[in-house]
N, CA, C and O of each residue as an XYZ file, in Angstrom:
780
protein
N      83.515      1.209    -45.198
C      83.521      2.314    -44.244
C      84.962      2.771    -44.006
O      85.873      2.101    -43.519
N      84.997      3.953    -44.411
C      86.361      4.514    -43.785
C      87.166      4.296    -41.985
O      86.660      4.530    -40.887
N      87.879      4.025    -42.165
C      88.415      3.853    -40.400
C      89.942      4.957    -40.045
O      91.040      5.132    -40.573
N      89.179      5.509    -38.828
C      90.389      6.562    -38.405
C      90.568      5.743    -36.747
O      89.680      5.451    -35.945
N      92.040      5.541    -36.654
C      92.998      5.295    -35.926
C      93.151      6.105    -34.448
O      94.273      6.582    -34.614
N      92.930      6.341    -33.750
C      92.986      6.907    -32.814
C      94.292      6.631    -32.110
O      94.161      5.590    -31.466
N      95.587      7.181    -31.964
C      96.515      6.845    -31.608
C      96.987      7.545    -30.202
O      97.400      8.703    -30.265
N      96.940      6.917    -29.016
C      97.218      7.536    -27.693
C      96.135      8.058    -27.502
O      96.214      9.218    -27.099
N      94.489      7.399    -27.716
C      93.770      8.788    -27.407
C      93.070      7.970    -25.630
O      92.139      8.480    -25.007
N      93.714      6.863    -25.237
C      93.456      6.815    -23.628
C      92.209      5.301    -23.993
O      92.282      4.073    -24.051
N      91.134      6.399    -24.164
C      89.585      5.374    -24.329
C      89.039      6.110    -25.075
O      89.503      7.234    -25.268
N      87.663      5.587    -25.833
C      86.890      5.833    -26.634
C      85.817      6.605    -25.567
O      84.667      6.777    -25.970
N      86.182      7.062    -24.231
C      84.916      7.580    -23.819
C      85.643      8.985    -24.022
O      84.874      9.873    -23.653
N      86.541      9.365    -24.361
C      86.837     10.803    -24.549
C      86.696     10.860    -26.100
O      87.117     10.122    -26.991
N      86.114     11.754    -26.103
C      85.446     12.202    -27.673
C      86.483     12.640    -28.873
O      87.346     13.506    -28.727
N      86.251     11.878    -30.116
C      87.252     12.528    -30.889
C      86.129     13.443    -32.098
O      84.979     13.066    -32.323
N      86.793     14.712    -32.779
C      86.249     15.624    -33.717
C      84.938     14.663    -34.677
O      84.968     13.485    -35.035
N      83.925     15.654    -34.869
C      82.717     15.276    -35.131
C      83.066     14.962    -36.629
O      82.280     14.370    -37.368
N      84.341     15.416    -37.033
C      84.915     15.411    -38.740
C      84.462     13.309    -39.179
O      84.178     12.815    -40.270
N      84.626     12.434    -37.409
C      85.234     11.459    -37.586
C      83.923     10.357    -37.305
O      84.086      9.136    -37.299
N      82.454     11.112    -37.052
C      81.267      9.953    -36.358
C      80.966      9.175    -37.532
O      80.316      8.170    -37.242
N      81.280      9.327    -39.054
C      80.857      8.176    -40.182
C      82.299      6.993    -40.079
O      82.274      5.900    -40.645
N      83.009      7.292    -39.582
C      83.801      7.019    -39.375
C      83.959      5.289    -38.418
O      83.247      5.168    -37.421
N      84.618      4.444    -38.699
C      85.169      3.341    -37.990
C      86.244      3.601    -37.292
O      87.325      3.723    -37.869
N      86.121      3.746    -35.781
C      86.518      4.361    -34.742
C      87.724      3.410    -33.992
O      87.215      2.903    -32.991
N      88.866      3.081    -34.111
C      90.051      2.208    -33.542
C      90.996      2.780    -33.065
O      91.904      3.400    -33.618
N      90.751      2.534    -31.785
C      92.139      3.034    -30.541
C      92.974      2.261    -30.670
O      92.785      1.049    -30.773
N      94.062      2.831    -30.687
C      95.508      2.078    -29.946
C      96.098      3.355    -29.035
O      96.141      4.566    -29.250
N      96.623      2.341    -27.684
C      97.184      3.271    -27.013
C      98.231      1.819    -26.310
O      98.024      0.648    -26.630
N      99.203      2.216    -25.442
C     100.183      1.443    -25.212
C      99.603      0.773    -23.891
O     100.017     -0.341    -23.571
N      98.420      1.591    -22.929
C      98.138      1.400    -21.774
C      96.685      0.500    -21.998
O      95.675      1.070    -22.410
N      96.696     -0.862    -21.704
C      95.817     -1.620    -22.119
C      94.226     -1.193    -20.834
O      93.147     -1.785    -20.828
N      94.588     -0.191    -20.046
C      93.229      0.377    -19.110
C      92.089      0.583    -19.654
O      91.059     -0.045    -19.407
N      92.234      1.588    -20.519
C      90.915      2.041    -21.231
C      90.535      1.405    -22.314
O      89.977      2.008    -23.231
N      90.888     -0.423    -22.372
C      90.492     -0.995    -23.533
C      90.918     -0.445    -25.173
O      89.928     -0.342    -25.897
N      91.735     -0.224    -25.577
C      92.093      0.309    -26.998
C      91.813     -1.799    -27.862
O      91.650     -2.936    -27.420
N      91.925     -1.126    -29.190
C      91.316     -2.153    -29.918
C      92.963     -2.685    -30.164
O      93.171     -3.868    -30.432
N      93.726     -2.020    -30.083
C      94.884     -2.101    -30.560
C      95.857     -2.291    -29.370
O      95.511     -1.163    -29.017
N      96.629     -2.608    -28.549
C      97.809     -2.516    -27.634
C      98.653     -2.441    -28.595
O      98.898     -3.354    -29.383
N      99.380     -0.839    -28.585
C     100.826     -1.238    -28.801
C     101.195      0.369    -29.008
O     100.411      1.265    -29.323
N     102.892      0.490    -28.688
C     103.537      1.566    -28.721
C     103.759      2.237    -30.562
O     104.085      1.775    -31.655
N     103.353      3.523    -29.998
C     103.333      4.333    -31.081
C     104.308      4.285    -31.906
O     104.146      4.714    -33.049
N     105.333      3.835    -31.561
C     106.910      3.587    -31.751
C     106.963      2.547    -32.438
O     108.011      2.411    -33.070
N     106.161      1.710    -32.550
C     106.348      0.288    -33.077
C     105.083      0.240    -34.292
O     104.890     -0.919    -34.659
N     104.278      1.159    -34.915
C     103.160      1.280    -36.065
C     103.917      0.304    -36.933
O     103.358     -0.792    -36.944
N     105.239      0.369    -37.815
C     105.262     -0.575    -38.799
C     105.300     -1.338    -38.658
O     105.453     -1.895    -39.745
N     105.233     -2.698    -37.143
C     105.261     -3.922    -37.089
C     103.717     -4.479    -37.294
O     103.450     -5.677    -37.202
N     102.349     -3.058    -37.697
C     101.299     -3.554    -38.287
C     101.121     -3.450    -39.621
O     101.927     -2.872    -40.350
N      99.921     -4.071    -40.076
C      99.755     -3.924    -41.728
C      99.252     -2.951    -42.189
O      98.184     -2.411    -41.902
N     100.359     -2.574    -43.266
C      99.985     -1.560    -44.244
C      99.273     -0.820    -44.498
O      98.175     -1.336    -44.289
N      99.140      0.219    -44.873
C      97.924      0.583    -45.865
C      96.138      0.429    -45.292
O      95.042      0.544    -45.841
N      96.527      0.176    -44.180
C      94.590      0.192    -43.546
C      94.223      1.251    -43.577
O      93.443      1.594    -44.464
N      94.706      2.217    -42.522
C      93.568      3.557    -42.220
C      93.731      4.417    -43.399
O      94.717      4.544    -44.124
N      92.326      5.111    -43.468
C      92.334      6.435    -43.876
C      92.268      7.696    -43.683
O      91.972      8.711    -44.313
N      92.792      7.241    -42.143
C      93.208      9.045    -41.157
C      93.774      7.877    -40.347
O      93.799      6.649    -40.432
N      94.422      9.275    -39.138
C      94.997      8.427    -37.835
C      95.013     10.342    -37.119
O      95.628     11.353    -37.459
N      93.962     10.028    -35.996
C      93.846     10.802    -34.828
C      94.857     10.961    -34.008
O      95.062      9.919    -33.386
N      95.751     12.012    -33.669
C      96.779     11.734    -32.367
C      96.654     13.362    -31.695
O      97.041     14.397    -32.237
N      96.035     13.228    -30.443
C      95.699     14.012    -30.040
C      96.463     14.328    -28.396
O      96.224     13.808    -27.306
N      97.294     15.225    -28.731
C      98.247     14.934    -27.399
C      98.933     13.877    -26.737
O      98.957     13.564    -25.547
N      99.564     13.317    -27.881
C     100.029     12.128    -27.900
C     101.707     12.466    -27.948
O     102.649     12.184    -27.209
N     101.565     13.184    -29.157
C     102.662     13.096    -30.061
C     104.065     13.685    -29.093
O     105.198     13.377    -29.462
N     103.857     14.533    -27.867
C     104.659     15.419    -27.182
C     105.431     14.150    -26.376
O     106.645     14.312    -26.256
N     104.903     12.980    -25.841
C     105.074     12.452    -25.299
C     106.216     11.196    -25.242
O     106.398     10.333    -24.383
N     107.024     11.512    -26.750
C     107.935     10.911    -27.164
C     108.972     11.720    -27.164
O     108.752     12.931    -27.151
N     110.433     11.192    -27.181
C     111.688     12.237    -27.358
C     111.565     12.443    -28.635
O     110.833     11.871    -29.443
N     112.273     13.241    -28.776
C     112.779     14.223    -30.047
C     112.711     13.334    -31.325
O     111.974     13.379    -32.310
N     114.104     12.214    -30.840
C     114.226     11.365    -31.835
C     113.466     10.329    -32.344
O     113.627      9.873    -33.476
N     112.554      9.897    -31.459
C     111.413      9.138    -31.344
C     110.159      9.504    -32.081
O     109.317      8.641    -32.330
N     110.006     10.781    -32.443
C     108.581     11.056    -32.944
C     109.149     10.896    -34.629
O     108.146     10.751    -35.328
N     110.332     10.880    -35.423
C     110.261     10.245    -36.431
C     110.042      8.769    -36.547
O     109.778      8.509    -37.721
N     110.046      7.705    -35.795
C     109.792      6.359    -35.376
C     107.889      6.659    -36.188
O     107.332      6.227    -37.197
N     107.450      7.658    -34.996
C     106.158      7.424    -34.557
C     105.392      8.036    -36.074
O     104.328      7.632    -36.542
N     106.236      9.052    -36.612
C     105.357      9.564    -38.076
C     105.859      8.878    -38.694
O     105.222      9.004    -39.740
N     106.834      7.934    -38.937
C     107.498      6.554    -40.006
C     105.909      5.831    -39.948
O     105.160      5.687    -40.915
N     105.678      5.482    -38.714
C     104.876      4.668    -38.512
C     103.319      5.279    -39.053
O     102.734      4.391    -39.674
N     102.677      6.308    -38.986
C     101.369      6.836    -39.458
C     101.577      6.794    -40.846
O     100.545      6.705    -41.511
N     102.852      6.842    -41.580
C     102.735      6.910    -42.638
C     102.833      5.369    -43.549
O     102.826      5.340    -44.780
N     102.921      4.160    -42.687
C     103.249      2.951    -43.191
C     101.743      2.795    -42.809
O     101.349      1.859    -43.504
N     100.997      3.125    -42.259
C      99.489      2.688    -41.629
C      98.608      3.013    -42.603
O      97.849      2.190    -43.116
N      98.668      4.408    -42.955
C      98.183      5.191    -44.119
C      97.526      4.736    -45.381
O      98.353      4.688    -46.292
N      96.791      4.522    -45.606
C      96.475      4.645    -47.088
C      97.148      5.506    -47.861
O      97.709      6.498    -47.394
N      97.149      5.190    -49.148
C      98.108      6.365    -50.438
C      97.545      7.165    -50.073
O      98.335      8.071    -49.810
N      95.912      7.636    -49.720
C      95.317      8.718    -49.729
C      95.206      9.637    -48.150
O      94.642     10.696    -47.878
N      95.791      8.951    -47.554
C      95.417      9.167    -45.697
C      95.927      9.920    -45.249
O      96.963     10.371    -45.737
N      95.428     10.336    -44.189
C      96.472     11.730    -43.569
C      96.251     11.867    -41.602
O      95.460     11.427    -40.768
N      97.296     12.612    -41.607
C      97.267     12.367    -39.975
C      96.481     14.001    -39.312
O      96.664     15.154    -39.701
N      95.851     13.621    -38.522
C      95.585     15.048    -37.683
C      96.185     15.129    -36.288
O      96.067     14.272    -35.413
N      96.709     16.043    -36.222
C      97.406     15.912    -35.292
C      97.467     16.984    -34.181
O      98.155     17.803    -34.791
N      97.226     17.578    -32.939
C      97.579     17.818    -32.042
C      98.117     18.313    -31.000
O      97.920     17.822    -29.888
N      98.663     19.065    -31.146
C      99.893     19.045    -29.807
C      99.882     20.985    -29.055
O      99.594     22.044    -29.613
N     100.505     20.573    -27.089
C     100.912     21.864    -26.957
C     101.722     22.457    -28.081
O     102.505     21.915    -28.861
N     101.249     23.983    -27.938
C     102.084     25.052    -28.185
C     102.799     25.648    -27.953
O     102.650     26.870    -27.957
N     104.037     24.984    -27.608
C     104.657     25.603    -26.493
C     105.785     27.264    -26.699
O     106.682     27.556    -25.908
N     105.477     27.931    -27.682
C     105.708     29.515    -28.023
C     104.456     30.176    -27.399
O     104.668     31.212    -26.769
N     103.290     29.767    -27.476
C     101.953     30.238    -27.093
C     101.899     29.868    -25.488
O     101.088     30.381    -24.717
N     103.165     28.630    -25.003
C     102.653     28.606    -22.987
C     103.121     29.029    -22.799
O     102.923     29.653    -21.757
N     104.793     29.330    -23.823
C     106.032     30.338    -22.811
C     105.504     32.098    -22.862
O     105.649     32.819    -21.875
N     105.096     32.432    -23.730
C     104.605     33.514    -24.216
C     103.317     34.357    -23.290
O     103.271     35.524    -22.901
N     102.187     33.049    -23.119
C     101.193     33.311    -21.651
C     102.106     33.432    -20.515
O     102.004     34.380    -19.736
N     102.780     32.742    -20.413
C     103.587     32.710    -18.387
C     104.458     33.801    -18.305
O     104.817     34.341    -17.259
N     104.932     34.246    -19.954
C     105.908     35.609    -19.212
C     104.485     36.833    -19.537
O     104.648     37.970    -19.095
N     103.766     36.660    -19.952
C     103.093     38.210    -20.277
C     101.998     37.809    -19.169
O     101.014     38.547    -19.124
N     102.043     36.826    -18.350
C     101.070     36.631    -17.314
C     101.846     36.807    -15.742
O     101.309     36.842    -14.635
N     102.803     36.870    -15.982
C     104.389     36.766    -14.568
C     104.014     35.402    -14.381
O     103.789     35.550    -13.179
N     103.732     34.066    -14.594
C     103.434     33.144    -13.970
C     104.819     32.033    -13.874
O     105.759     31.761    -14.621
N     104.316     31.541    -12.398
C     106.284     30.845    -12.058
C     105.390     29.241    -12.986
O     104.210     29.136    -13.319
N     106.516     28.252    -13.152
C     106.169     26.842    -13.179
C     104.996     26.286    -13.118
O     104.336     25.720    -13.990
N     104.674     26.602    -11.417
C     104.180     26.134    -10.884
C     102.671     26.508    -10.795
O     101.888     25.697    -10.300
N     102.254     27.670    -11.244
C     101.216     28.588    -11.667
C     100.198     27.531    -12.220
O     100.498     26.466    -12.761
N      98.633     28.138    -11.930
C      98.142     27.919    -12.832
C      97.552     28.352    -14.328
O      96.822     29.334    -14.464
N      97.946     27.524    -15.395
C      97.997     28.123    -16.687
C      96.273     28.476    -17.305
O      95.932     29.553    -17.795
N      95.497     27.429    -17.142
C      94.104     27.050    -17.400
C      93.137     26.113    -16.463
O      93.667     25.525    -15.521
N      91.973     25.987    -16.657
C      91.423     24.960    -16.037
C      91.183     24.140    -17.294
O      91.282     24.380    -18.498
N      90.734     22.794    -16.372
C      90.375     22.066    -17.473
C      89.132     21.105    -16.943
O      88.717     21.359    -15.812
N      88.610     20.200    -17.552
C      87.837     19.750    -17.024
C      88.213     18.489    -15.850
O      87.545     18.120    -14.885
N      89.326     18.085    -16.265
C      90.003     17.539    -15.038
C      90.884     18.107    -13.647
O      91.640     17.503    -12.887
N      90.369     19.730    -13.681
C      91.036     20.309    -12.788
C      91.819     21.473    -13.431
O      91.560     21.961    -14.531
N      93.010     21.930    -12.436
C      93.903     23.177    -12.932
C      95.103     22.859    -13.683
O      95.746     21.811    -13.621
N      95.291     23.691    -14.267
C      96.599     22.924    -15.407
C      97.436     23.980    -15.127
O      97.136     25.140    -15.408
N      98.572     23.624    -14.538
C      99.940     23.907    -15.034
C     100.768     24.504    -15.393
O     101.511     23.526    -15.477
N     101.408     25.332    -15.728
C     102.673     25.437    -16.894
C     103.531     24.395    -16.357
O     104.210     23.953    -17.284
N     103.710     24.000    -15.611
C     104.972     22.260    -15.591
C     103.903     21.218    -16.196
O     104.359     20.406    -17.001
N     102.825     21.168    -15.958
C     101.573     20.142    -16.720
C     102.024     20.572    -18.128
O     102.996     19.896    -18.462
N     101.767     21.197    -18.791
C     102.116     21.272    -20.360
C     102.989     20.818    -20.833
O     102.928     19.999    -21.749
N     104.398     21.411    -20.120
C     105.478     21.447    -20.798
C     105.893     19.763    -20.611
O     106.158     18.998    -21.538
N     105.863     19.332    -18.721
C     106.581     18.480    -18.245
C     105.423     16.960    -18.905
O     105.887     16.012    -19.539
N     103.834     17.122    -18.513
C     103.186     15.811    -18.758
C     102.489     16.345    -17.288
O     103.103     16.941    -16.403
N     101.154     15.999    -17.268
C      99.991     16.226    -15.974
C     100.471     15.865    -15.262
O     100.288     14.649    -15.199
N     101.549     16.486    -14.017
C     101.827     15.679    -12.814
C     100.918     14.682    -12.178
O     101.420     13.559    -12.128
N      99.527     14.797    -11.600
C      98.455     14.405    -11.233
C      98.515     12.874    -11.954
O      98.388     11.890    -11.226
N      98.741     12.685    -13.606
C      98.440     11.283    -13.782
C      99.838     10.555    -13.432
O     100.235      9.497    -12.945
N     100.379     11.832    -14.004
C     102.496     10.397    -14.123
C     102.344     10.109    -12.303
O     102.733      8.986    -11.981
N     101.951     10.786    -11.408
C     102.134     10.359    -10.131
C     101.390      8.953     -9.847
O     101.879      7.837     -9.677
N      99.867      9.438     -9.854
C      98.940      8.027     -9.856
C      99.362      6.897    -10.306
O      99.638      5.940     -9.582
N      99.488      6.919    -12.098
C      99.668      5.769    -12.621
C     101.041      5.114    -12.532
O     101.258      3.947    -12.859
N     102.016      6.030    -12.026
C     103.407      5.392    -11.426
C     104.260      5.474    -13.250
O     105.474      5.289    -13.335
N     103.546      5.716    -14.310
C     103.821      5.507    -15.482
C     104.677      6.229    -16.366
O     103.972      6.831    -17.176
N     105.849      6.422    -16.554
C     106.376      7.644    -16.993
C     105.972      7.888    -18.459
O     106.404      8.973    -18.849
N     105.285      7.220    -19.378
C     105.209      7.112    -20.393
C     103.850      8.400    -20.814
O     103.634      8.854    -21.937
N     102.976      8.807    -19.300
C     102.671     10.114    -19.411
C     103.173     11.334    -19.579
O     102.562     12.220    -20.177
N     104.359     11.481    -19.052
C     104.981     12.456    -19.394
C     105.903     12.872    -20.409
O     106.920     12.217    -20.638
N     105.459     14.481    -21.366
C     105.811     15.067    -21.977
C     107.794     14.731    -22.257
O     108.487     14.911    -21.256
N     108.317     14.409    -23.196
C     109.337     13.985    -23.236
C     110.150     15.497    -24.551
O     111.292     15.933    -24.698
N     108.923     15.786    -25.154
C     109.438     17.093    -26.356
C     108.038     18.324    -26.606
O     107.035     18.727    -26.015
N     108.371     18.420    -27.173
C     107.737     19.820    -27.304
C     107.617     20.418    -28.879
O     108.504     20.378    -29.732
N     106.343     20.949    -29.007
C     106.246     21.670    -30.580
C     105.758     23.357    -30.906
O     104.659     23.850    -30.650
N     106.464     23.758    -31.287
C     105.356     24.883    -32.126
C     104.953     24.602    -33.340
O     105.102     23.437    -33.709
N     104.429     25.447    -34.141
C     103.677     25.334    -35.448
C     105.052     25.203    -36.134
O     105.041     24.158    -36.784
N     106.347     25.907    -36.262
C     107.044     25.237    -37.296
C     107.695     24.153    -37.114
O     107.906     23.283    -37.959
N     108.120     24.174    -35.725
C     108.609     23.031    -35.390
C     108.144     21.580    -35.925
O     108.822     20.650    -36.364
N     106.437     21.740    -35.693
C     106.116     20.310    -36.010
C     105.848     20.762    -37.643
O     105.265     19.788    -38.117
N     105.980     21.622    -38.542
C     105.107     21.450    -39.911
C     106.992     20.786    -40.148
O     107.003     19.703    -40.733
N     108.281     21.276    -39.802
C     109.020     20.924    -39.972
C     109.303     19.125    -39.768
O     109.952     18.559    -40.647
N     108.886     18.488    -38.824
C     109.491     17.009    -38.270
C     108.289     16.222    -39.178
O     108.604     15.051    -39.390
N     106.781     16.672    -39.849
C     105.796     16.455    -40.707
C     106.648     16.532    -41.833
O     107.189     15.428    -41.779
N     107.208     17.212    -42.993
C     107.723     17.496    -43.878
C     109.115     16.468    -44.191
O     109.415     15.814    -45.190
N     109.728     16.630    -43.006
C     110.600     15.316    -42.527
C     110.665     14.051    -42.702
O     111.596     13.342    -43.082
N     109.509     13.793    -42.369
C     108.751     12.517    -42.305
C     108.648     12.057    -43.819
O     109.013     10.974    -44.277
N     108.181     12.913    -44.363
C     107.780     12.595    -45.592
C     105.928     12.990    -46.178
O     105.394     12.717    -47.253
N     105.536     13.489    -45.329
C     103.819     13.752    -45.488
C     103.972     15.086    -46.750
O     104.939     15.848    -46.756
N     103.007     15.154    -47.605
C     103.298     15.640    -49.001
C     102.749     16.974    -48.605
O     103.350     18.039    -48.751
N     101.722     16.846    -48.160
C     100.925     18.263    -47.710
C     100.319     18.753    -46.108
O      99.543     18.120    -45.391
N     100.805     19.763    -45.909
C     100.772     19.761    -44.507
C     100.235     21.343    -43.849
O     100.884     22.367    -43.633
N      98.591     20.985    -43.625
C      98.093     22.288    -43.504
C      98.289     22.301    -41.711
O      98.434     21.276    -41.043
N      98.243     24.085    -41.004
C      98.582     24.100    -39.780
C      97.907     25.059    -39.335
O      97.169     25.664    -40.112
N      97.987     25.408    -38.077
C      96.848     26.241    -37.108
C      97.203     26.261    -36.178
O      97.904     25.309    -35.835
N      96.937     27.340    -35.222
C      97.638     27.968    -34.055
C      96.416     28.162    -33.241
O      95.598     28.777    -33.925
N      95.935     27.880    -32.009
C      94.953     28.525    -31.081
C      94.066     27.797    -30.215
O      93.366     26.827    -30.506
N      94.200     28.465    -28.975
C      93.940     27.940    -27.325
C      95.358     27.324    -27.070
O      95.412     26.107    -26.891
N      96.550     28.091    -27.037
C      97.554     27.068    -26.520
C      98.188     25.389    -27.291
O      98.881     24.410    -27.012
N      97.448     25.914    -28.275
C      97.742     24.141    -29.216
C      98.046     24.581    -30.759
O      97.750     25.608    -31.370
N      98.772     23.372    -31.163
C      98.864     23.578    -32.614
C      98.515     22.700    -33.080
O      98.937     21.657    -32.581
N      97.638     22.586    -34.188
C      96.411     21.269    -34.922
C      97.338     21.738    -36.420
O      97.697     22.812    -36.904
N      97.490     20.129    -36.847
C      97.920     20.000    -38.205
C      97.252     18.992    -39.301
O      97.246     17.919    -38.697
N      96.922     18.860    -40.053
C      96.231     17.805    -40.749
C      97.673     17.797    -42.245
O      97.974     18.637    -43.093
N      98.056     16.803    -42.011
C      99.314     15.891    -42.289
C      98.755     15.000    -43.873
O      97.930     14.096    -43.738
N      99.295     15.362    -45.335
C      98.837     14.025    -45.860
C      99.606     13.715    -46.672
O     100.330     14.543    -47.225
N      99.638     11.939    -47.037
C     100.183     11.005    -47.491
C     100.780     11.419    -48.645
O     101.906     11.464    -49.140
N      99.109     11.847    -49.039
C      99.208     12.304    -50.904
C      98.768     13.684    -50.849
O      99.210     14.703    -50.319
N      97.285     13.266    -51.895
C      96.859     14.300    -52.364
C      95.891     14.771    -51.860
O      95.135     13.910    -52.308
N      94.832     15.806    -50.954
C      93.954     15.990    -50.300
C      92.768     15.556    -51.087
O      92.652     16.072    -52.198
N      91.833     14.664    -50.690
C      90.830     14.468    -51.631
C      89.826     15.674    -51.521
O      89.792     16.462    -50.576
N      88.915     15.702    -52.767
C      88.047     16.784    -52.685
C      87.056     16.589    -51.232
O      86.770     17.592    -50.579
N      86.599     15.289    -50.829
C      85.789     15.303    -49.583
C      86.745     15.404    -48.272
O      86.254     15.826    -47.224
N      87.837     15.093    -48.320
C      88.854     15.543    -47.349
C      88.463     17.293    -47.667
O      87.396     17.659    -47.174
N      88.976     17.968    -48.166
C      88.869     19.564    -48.461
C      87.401     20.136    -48.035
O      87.103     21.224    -47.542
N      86.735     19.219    -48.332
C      85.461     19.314    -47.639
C      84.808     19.743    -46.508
O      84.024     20.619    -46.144
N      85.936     18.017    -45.737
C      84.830     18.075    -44.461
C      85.665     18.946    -43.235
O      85.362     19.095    -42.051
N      86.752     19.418    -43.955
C      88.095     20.247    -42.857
C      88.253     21.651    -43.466
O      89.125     22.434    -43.089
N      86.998     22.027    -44.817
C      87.186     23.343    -44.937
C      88.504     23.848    -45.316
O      89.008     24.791    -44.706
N      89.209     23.146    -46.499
C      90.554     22.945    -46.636
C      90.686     24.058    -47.562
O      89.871     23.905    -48.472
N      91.448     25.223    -47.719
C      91.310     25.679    -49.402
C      92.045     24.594    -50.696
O      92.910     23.719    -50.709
N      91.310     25.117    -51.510
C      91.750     24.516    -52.930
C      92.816     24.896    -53.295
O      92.878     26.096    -53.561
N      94.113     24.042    -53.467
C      95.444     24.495    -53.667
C      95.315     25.107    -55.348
O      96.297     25.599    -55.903
């Protein structure tokens, strides 16, 4: 059975893409609350073994490291990786929040969207959900960098990921990141074109 990685995704009661239900389902997140199968910082992937997964989920994760830190964290998806594996990935948009708040007049403090946990932000996006970094006392919620679409196809490319398809929309940028070579059922099940 194939296994995708869920990296920072909290708990398994928040749903990951339907791409992933044949799938062998393994959290790691740093915050041992919501039970992850894994404890440990995103920052630290190569102190596990090799070559296991054949995806790795990071779904609003990735913002949450500094600048210099998120090469640590794609060093690490790519030592996890299978030859064939690839990362999907995630993140605000932040050309698409600055872009809503000035063509919307909205200050900081505004609200940007709702969500199902309430009103979001423009300091929630950019800064990290005030609402949790307060509760959990945890700073490790809050937003530490920031991406647009080139930004991250750029720090992906960086990294070393061979092929790196990207997408823009609702305020987010989704990338599917890979090792190698896209397999034909990868192209498949993500509607990939044929290079």
């Amino acid at each position: 059975m194939q296994k995708v990685l869920n990296v920072g995704g909290s708990s398994k009661k928040i749903a990951i893409p339907p791409q992933y239900e044949a799938f062998e389902h393994l959290l790691l997140d740093i915050d041992p609350k919501g039970s992850p199968d894994i404890v440990c910082d995103a920052r630290t992937l190569t102190s596990l073994e090799a070559n296991q997964f054949d995806t790795i989920y990071c779904s609003h994760n990735l913002e949450h490291y500094y600048r210099h830190d998120v090469r640590k964290v794609l060093a690490g998806f790519l030592h996890v990786l299978k030859d064939n594996g690839f990362a999907h990935i995630r993140v605000p948009d932040m050309k698409a929040v600055m872009k809503a708040a000035v063509e919307q007049n909205l200050d900081i403090d505004d609200v940007l969207y709702q969500s199902p946990v309430g009103p979001i932000s423009v300091s929630d996006v950019v800064y990290g959900y005030s609402l949790e970094i307060e509760l959990s006392g945890q700073d490790f919620y809050a937003h530490k960098t920031g991406f647009t679409q080139k930004s991250l196809l750029k720090a992906l490319q960086a990294a070393g990921f061979s092929k790196v398809y990207s997408g823009e929309s609702n305020l987010e940028v989704t990338a599917l990141a890979f090792k190698g070579t896209p397999s034909p059922a990868t192209r498949a099940l993500f509607q990939l074109p044929s290079d």
